[in-house]
C-alpha beads as a LAMMPS data file, in Angstrom:
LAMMPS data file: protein, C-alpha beads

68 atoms
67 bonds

1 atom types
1 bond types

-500.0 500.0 xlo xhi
-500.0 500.0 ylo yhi
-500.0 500.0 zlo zhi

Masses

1 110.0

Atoms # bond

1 1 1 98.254 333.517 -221.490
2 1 1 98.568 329.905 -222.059
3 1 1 95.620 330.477 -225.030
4 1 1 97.495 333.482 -226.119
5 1 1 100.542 330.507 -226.839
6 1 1 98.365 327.806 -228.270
7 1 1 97.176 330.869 -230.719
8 1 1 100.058 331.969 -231.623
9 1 1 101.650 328.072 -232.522
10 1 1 98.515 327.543 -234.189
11 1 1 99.147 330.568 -236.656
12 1 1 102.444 329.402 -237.256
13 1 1 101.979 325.695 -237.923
14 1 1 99.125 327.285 -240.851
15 1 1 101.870 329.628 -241.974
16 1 1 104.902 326.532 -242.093
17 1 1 102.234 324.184 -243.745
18 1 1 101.087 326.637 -246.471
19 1 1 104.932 327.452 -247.429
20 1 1 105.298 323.445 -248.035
21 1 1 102.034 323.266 -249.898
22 1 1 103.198 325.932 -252.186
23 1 1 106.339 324.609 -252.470
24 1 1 104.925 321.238 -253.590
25 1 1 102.156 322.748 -255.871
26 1 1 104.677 324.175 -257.839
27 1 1 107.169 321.422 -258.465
28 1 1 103.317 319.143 -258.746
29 1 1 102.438 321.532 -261.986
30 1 1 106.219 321.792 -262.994
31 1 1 106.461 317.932 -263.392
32 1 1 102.944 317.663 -264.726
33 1 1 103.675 320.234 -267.277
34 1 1 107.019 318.905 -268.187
35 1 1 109.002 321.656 -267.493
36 1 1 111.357 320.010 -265.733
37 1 1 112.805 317.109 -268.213
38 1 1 116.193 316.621 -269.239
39 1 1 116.154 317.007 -273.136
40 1 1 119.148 315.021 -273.783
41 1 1 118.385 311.835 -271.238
42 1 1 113.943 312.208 -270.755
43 1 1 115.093 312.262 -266.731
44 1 1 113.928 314.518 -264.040
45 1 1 116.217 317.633 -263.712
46 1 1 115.764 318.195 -259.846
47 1 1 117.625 321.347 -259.790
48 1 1 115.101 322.733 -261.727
49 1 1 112.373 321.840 -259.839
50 1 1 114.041 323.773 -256.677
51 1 1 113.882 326.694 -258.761
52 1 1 111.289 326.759 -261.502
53 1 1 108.597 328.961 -261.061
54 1 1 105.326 327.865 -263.024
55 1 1 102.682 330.394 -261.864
56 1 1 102.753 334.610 -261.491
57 1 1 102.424 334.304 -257.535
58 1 1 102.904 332.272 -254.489
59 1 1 99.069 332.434 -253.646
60 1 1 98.139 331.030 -257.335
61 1 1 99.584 327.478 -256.029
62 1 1 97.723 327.511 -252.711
63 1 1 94.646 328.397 -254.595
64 1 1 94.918 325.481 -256.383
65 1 1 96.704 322.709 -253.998
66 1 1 93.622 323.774 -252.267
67 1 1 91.082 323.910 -254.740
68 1 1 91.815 320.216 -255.872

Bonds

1 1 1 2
2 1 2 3
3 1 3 4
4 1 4 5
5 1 5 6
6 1 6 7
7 1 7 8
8 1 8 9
9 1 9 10
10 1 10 11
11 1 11 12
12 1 12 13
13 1 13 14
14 1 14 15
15 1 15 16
16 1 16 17
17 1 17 18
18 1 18 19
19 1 19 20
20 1 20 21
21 1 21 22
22 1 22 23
23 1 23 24
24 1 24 25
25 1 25 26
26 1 26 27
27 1 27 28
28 1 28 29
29 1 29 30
30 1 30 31
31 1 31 32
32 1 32 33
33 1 33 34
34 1 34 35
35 1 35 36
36 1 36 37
37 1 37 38
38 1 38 39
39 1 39 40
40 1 40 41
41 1 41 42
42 1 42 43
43 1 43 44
44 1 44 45
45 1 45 46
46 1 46 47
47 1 47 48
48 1 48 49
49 1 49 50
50 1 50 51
51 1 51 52
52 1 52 53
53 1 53 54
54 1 54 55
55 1 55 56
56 1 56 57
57 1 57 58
58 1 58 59
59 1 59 60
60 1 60 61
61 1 61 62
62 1 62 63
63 1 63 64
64 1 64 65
65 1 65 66
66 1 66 67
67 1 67 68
């Protein structure tokens, strides 16, 4: 049982930590790509970076936060 647990928090913690290295390979390409600027000032628009979207899929940015 107790493996069962440690198993199952162990699947988890790889699930949580692959949802914040997707989330961070995105805005890493957005800002490296300059999607996110500010036209008018040359500043980072963070509200863009919370929702731009710089690849076709989710598992495109793990691929590569992991590939680097």
């Amino acid at each position: 049982m107790k493996r069962k647990f440690s198993l199952l928090i162990a699947c988890l913690l790889i699930v949580w930590l692959s949802a914040a290295l997707v989330r961070v390979e995105n805005q890493r390409y957005a800002l490296s790509i300059g999607m996110c600027r500010d036209t008018a000032t040359g500043f980072i628009d963070f509200a863009c970076l919370d929702k731009v979207q710089t690849r076709t899929a989710w598992w495109w940015h793990l691929f590569y936060a992991l590939k680097i």
